[in-house]
N, C-alpha and C positions, 0 to 999 in steps of 0.2 A: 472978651471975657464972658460972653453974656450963652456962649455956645458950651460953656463948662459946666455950668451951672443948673443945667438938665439932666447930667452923667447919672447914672444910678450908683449909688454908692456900693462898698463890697460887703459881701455878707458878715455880719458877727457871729460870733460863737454862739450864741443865743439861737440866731436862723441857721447857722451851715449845720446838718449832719454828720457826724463823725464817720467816716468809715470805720468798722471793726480794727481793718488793717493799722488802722492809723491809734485807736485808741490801744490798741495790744502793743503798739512799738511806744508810746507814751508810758504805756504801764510797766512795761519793760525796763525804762530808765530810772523808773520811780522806785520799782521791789528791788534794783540792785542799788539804790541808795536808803532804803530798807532794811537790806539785806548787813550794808558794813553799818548800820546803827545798832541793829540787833546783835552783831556781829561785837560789838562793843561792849553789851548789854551781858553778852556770854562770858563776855571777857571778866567783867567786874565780877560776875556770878562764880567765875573759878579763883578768882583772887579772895571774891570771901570765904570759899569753900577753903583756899588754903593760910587764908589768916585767922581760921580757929573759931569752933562752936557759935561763941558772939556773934561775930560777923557775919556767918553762913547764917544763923537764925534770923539778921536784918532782913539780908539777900533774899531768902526764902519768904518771909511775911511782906516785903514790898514784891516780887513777882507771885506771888501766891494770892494776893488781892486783884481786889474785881479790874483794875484798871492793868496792872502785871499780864493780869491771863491775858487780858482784852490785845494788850504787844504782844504777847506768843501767838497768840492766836492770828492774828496779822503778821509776823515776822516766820509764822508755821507759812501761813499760803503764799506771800511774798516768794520762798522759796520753795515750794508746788510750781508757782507761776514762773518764775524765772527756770525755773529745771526745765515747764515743759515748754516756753516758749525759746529754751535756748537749744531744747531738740528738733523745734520747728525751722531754727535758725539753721541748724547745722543741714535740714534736707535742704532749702532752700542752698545752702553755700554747695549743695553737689549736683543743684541744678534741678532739683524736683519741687515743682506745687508752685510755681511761678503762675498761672494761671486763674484767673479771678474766681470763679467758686471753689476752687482749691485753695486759696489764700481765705477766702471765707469759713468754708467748712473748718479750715486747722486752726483758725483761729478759733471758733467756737470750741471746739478738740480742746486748744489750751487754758480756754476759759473755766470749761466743765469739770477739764480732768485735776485743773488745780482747786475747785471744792469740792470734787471731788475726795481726790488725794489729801487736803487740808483737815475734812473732818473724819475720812476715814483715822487718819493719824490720831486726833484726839479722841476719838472713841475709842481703839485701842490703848490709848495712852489713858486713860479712866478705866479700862475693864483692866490694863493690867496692875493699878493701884487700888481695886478691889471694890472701887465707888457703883460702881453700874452694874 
């Protein structure tokens, strides 16, 4: 027993580095469980839109507050993210970017282009409601 008890133990989360690769396929799983909450969230939004004035005025004043936007606004990139990480997926499925600074770079790609893409949407989505 006494030879086990020198082992170095395994790294925690705390000490290991995440690879990119690794936290883009994490995050991956997470914006398409994101995605069918929001997903959810649209749904009630059009059932109040068709159960009449009342209803829609909830719907609209509970996503219209600071915490409402705060979910579109994460349920907007969630789906930036998942669109551009599931194009990174499909080169990969035809055999392209297998290659470690290629798996790097496109991950950064995915990262940027969905706040990218994220704020570009709500900026236009404010300039075409007149606010900006």
């Amino acid at each position: 027993m006494a030879s086990t008890d020198n082992r170095p133990l395994s790294p925690h989360l705390q000490i290991y580095r995440w690879p990119l690769s690794m936290l883009t396929s994490i995050l991956n799983r997470v914006t398409g469980v994101g995605l069918t909450v929001g997903t959810l969230v649209l749904i009630y939004w059009l059932i109040a839109a068709a159960a009449g004035p009342e209803s829609f005025a909830t719907a609209q004043a509970l996503l219209g507050s600071w915490v409402g936007r705060l979910l579109l606004f994460g349920w907007t990139w969630a789906l930036f993210f998942h669109l551009c990480n599931g194009i990174r997926h499909m080169a990969w499925d035809a055999g392209w970017g297998f290659e470690i600074p290629t798996i790097d770079a496109t991950g950064w790609i995915v990262v940027l282009a969905s706040i990218v893409l994220t704020v570009t949407a709500w900026v236009l989505g404010y300039a075409a409601m007149g606010v900006l």
